[in-house]
MARMI-791623 format. One record per residue: residue number from 1; x, y, z of N, C-alpha, C in turn. Coordinates in steps of 0.05 Angstrom, whole numbers. Example, Ala and Ser with C-alpha at 12.3 -4.5 7.8 and 13.67 -1.06 7.14 Angstrom:
{1,{264,-114,156},{246,-90,156},{264,-66,156}}
{2,{257,-45,142},{273,-21,143},{258,1,157}}
This chain:
{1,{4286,1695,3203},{4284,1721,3216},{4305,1739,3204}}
{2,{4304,1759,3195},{4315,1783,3178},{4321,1801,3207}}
{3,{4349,1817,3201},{4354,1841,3212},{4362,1836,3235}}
{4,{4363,1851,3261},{4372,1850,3282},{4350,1842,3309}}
{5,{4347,1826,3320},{4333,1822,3340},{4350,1821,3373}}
{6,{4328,1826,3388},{4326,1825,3422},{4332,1791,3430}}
{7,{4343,1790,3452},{4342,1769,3457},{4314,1756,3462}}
{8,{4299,1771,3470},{4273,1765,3476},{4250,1756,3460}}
{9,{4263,1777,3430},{4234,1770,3409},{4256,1734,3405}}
{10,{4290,1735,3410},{4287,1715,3397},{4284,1690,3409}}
{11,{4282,1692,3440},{4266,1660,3454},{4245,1665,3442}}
{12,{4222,1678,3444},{4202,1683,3443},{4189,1657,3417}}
{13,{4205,1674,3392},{4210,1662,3368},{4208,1634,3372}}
{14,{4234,1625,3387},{4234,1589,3387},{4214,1581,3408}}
{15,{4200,1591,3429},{4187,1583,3440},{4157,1577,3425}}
{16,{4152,1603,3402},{4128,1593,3395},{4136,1568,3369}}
{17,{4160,1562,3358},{4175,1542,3347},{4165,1519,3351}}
{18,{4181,1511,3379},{4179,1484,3392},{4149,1485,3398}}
{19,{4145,1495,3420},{4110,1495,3420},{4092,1496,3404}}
{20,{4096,1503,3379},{4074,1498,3356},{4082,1466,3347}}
{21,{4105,1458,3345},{4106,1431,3339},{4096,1407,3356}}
{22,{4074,1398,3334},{4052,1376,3358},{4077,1352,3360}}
{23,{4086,1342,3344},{4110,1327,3355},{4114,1317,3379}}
{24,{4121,1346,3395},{4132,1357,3421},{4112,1357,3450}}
{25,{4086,1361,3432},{4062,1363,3460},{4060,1340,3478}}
{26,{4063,1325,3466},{4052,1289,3485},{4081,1273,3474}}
{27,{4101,1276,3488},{4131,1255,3481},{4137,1236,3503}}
{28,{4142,1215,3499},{4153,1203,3529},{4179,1196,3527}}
{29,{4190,1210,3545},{4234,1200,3538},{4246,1177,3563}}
{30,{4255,1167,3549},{4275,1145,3576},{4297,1149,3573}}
{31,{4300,1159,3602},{4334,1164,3608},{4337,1167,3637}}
{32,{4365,1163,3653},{4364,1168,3677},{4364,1196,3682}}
{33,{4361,1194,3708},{4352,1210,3732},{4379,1218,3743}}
{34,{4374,1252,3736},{4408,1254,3758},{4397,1299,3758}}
{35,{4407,1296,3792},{4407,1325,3806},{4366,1324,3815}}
{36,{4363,1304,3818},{4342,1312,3821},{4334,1319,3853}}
{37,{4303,1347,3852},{4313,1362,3875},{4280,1360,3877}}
{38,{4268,1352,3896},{4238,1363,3901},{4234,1399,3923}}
{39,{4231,1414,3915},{4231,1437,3938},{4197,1442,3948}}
{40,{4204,1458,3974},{4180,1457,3989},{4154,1469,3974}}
{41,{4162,1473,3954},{4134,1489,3942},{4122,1464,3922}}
{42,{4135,1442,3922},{4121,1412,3914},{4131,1411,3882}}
{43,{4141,1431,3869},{4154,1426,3844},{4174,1412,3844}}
{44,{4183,1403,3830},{4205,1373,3824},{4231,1394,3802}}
{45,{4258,1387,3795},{4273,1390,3783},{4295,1369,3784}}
{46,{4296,1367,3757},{4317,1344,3746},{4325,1346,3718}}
{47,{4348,1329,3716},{4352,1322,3691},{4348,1297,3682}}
{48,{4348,1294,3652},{4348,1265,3648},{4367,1266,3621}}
{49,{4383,1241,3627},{4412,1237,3617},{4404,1207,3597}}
{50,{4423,1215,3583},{4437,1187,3562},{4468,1188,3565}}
{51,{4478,1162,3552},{4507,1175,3545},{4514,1191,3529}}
{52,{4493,1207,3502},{4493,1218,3487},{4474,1249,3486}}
{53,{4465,1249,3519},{4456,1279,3517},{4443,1286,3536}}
{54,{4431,1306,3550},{4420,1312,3577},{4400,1334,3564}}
{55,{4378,1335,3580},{4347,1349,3581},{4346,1359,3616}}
{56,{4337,1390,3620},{4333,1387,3639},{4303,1394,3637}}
{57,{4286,1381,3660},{4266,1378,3671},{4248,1380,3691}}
{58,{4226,1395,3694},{4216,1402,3714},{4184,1391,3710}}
{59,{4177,1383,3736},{4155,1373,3743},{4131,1382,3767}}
{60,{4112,1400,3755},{4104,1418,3776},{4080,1395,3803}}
{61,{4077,1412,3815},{4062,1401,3844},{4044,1387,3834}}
{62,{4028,1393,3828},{4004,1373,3821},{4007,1344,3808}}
{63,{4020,1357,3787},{4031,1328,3772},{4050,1308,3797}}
{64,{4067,1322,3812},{4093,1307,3822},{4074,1290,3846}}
{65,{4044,1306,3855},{4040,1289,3881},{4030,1268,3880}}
{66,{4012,1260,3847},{4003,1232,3840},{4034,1217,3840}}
{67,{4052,1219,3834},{4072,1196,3834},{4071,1183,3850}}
{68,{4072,1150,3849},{4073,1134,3874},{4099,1127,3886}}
{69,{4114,1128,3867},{4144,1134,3880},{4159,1151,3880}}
{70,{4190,1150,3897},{4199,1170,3900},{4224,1177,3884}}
{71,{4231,1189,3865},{4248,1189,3847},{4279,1199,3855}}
{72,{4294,1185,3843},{4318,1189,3854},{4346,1179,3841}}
{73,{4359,1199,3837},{4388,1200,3824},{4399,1174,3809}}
{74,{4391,1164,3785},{4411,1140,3777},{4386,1124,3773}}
{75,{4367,1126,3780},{4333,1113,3763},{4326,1122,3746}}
{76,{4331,1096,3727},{4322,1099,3702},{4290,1102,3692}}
{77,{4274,1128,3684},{4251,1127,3680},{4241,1131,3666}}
{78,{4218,1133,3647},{4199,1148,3633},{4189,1163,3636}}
{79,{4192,1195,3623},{4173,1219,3633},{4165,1228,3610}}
{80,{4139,1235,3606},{4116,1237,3597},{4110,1269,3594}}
{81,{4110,1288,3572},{4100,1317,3581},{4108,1324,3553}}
{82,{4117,1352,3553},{4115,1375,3532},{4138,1380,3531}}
{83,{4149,1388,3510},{4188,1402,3506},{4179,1430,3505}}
{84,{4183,1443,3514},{4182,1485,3509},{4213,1495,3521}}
{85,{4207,1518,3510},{4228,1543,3524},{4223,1552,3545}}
{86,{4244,1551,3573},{4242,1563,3586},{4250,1589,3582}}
{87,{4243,1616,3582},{4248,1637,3565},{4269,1655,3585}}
{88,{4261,1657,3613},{4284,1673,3635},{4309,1655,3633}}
{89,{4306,1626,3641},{4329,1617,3631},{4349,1605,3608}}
{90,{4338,1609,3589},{4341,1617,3559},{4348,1584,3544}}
{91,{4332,1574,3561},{4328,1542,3552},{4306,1528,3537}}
{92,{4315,1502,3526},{4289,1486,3526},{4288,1463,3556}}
{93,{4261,1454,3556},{4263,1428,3578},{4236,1424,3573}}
{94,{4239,1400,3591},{4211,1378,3577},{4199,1384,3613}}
{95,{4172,1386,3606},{4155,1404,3623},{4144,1367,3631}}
{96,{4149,1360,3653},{4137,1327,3652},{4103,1322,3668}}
{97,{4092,1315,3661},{4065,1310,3673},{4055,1276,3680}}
{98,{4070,1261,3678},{4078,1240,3686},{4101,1229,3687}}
{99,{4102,1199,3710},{4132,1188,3706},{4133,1170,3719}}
{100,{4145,1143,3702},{4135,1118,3728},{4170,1095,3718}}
{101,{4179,1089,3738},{4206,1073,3729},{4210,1053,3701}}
{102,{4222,1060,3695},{4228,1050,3666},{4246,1013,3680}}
{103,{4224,990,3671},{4226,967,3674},{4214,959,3699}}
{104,{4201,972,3715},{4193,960,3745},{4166,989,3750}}
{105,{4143,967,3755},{4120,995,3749},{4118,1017,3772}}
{106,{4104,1031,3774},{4110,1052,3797},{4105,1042,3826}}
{107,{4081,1027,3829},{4072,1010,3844},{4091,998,3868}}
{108,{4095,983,3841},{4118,967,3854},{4150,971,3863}}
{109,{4156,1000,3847},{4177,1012,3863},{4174,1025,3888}}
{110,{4151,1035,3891},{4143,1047,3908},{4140,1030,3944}}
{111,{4128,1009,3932},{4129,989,3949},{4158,985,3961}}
{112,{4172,983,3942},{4196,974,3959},{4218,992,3971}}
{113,{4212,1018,3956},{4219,1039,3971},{4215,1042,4006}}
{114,{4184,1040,4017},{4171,1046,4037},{4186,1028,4062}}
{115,{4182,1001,4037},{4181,982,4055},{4222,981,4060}}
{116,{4244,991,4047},{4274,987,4054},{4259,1012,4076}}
{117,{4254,1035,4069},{4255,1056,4094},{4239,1050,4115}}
{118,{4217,1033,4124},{4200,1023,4144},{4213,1004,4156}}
{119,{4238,993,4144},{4246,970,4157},{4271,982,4172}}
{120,{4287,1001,4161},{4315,1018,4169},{4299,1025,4200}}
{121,{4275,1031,4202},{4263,1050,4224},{4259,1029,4238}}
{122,{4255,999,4235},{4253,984,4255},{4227,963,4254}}
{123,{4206,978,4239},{4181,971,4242},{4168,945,4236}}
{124,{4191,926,4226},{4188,898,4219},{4194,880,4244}}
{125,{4212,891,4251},{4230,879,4271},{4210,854,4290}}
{126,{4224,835,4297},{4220,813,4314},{4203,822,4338}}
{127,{4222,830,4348},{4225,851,4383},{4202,853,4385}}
{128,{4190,874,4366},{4159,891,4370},{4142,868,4367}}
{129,{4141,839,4361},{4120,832,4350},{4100,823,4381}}
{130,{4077,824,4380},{4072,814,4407},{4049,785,4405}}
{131,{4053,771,4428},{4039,750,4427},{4014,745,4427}}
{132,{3998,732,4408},{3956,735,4405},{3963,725,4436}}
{133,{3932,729,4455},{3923,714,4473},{3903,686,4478}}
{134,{3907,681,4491},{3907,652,4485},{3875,641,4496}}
{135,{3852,666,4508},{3830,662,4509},{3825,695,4505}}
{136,{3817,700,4477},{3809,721,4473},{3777,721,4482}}
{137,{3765,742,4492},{3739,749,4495},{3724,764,4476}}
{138,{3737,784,4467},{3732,801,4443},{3749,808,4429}}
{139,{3739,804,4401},{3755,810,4376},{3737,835,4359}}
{140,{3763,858,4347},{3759,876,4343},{3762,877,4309}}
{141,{3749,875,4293},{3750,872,4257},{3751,900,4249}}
{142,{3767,909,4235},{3774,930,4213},{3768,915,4182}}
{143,{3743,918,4170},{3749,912,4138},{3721,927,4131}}
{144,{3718,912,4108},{3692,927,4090},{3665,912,4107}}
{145,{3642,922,4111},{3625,913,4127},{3603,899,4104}}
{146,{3611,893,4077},{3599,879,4047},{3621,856,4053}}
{147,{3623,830,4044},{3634,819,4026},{3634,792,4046}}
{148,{3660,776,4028},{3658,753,4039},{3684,747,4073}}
{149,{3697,768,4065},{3713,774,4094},{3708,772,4123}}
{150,{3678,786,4121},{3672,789,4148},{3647,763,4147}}
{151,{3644,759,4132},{3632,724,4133},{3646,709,4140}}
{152,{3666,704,4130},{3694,680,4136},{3694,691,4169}}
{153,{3713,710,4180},{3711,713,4201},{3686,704,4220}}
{154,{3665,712,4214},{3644,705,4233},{3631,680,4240}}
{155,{3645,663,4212},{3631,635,4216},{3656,621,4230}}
{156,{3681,629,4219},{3696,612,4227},{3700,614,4269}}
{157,{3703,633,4272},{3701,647,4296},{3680,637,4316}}
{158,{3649,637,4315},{3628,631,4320},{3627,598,4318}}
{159,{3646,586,4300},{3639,556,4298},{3667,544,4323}}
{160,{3685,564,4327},{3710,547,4344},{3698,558,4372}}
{161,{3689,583,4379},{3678,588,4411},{3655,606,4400}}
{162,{3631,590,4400},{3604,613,4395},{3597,633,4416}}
{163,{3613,639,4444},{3613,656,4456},{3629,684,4455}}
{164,{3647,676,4431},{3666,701,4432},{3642,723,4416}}
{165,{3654,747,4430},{3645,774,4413},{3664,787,4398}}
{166,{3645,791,4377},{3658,801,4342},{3651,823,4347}}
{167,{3663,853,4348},{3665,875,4334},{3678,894,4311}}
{168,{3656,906,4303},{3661,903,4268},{3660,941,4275}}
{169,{3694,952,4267},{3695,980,4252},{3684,982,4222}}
{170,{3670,983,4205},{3663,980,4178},{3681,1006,4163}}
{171,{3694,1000,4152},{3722,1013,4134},{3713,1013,4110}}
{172,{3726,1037,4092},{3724,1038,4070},{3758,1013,4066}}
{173,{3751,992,4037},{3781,979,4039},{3802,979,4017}}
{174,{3786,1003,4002},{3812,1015,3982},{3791,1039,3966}}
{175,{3804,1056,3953},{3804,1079,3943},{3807,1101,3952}}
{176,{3799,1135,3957},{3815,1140,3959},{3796,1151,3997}}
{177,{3823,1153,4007},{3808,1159,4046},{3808,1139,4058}}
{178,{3811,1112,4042},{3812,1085,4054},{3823,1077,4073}}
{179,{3859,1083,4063},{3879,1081,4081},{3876,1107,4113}}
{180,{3866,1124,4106},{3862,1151,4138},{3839,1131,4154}}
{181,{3815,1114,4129},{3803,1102,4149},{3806,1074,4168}}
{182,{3825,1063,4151},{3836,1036,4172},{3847,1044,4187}}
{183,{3879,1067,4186},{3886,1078,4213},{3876,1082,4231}}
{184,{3852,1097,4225},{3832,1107,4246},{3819,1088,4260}}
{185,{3815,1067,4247},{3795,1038,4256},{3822,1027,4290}}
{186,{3834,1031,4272},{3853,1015,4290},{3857,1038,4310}}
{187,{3867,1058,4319},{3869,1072,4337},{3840,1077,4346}}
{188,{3826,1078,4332},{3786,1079,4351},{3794,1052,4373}}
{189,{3801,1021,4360},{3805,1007,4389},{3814,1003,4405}}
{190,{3847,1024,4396},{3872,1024,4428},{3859,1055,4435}}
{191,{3835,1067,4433},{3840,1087,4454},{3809,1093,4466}}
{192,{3792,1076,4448},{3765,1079,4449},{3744,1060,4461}}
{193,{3750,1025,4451},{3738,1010,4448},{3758,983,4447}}
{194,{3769,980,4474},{3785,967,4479},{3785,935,4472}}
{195,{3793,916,4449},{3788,892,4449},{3818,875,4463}}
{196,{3813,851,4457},{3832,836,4461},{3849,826,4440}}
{197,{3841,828,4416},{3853,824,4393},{3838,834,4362}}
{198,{3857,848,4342},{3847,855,4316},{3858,838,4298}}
{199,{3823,843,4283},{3837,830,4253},{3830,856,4230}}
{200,{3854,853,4212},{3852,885,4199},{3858,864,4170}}
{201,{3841,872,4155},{3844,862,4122},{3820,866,4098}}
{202,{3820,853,4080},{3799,859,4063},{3799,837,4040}}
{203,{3792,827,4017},{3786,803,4008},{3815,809,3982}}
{204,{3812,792,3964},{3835,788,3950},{3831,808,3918}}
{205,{3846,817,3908},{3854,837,3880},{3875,844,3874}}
{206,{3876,864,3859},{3909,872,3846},{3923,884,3865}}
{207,{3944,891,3859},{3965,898,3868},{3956,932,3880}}
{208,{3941,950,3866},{3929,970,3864},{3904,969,3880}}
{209,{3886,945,3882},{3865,953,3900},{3868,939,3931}}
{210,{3897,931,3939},{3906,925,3966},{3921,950,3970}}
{211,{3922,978,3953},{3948,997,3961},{3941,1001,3986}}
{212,{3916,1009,3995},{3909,1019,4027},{3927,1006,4043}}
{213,{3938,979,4043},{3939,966,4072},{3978,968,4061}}
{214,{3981,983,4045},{4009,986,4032},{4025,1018,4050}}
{215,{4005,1037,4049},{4000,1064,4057},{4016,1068,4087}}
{216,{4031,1088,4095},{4050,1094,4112},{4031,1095,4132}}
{217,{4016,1108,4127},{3989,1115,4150},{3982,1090,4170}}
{218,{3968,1067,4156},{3959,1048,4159},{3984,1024,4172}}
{219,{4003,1023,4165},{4037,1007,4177},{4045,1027,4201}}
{220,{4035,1050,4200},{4047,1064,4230},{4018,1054,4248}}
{221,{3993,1063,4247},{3971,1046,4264},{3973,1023,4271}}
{222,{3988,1001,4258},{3986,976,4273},{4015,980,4279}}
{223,{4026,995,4277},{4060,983,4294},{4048,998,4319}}
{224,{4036,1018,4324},{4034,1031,4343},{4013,1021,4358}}
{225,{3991,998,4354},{3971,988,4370},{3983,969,4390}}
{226,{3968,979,4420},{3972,960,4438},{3959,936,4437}}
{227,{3947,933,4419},{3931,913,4413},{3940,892,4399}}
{228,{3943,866,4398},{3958,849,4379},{3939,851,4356}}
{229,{3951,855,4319},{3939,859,4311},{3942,831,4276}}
{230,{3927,820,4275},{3924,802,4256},{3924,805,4235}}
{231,{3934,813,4204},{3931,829,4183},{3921,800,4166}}
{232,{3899,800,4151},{3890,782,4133},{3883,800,4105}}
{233,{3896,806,4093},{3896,820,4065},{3897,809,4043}}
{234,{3877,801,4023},{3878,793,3990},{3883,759,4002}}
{235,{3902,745,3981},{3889,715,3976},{3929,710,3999}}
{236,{3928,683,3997},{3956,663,4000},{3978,689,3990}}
{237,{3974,684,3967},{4006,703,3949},{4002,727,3957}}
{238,{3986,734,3967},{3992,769,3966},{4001,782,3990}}
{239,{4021,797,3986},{4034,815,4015},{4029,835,4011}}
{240,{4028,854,4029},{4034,882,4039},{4038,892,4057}}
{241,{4052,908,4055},{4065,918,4099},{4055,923,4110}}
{242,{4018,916,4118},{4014,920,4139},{4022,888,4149}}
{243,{4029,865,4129},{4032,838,4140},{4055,840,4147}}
{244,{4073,857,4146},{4095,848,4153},{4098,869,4176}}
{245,{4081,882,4184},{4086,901,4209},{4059,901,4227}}
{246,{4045,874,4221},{4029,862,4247},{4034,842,4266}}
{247,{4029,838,4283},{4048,819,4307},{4040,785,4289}}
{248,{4019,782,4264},{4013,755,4256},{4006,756,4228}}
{249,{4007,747,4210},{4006,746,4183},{3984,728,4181}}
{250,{3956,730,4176},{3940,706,4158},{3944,709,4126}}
{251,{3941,677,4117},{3941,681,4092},{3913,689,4078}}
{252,{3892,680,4094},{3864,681,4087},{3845,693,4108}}
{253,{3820,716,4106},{3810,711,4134},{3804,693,4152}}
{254,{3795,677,4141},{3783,642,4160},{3820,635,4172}}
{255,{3838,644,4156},{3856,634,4172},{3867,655,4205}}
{256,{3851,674,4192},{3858,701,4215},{3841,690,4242}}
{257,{3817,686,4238},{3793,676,4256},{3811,650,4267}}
{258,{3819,621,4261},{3833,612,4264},{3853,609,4286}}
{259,{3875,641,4282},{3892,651,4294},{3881,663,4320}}
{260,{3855,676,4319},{3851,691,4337},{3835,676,4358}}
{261,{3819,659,4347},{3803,649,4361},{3802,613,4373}}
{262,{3817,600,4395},{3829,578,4410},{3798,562,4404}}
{263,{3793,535,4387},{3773,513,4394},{3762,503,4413}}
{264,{3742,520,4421},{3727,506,4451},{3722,484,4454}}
{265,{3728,468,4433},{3724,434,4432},{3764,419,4435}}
């Protein structure tokens, strides 16, 4: 650039600079997390640090509300986006459109996020758990109204007292509305359709297609059911907080049916 310029032609200048460099369009940087601020208008601001240099960074609403976790000061992450000029504030910063913890996947931070703050609130706790009854008459099922779940349940159930009654909420049991619809399952029977005991679960997969029974929504419905409520979710190994914030943990459905339902023999 020759002669005398405006401050303006001269961001301008490096903005169409950096932004013409494809380089810069699709980068992913790892570094910690520090000042980071989400404000009410859903945009995100942060920096991200090395010992050898700082970027600041902003992450607008759309992008920030897919994150499954919650980002925070001194987490080390990967963010994903574009380097440009901010031109009023006479900077560059990396414009981020993704970002998931650097060594531990988002998933799974996220998880454990929910679950230290669900537990600070109490919602695990002993106290609350309440006791199955010990001649249930009717049992109230939350799961998918396909598969082999509500089979297990019905045989197992039907073969220890063939007089008990099975009712079936039919739930979507993962993707997306899943989790608003198990909540709902479960408050339809403490205020609608009164049973004597629930079983809330769905058959076994990843870590990603049990998120529903992971979901804040769905861990406040059963802490809040008067109803004792049985959580049978995925296989043996697999947890999620609605098992740890139901008054009984099955490992399997047939083991939920089991639980719920006393051998008439």
């Amino acid at each position: 650039m020759a002669g005398t310029v405006t401050v303006s032609e001269l961001t301008r200048y490096l903005a169409n600079l950096i932004g013409g460099d494809h380089a810069l369009r699709n980068v992913a940087v790892t570094g910690e997390i520090s000042n980071f601020k989400r404000y009410s208008s859903g945009h995100c601001y942060f920096n991200l640090k090395d010992k050898g240099g700082i970027i600041p960074c902003v992450m607008f609403r759309g992008n920030a509300a897919r994150m499954r976790f919650q980002p925070q000061d001194g987490m080390q992450v990967i963010a994903a986006g574009s380097v440009n000029v901010y031109a009023e504030g006479g900077k560059y910063q990396l414009y981020v459109s993704s970002m998931v913890p650097d060594g531990i996947g988002d998933l799974a931070a996220a998880f454990e996020q929910l679950k230290a703050r669900l537990a600070g609130e109490g919602l695990f706790d002993e106290a609350h758990k309440q006791p199955l009854p010990l001649y249930p008459k009717r049992i109230g099922i939350v799961t998918s109204p396909t598969g082999a779940v509500l089979r297990d349940i019905f045989r197992v159930s039907k073969l220890r007292f063939p007089g008990i009654q099975l009712v079936l909420k039919p739930v979507q049991v993962q993707g997306a509305g899943s989790a608003e619809q198990i909540a709902a399952a479960v408050d339809f029977f403490n205020e609608k359709y009164p049973v004597d005991v629930l079983i809330v679960g769905r058959g076994g997969g990843s870590m990603e297609d049990l998120w529903s029974f992971n979901e804040e929504i769905v861990v406040r419905a059963i802490y809040r059911s008067r109803i004792p409520v049985i959580s049978a979710v995925g296989h043996e190994t697999d947890f999620t907080l609605a098992d740890f914030v139901a008054d009984r943990r099955a490992a399997t459905p047939s083991q939920a049916a089991e639980f719920a339902v006393r051998d008439a023999g």
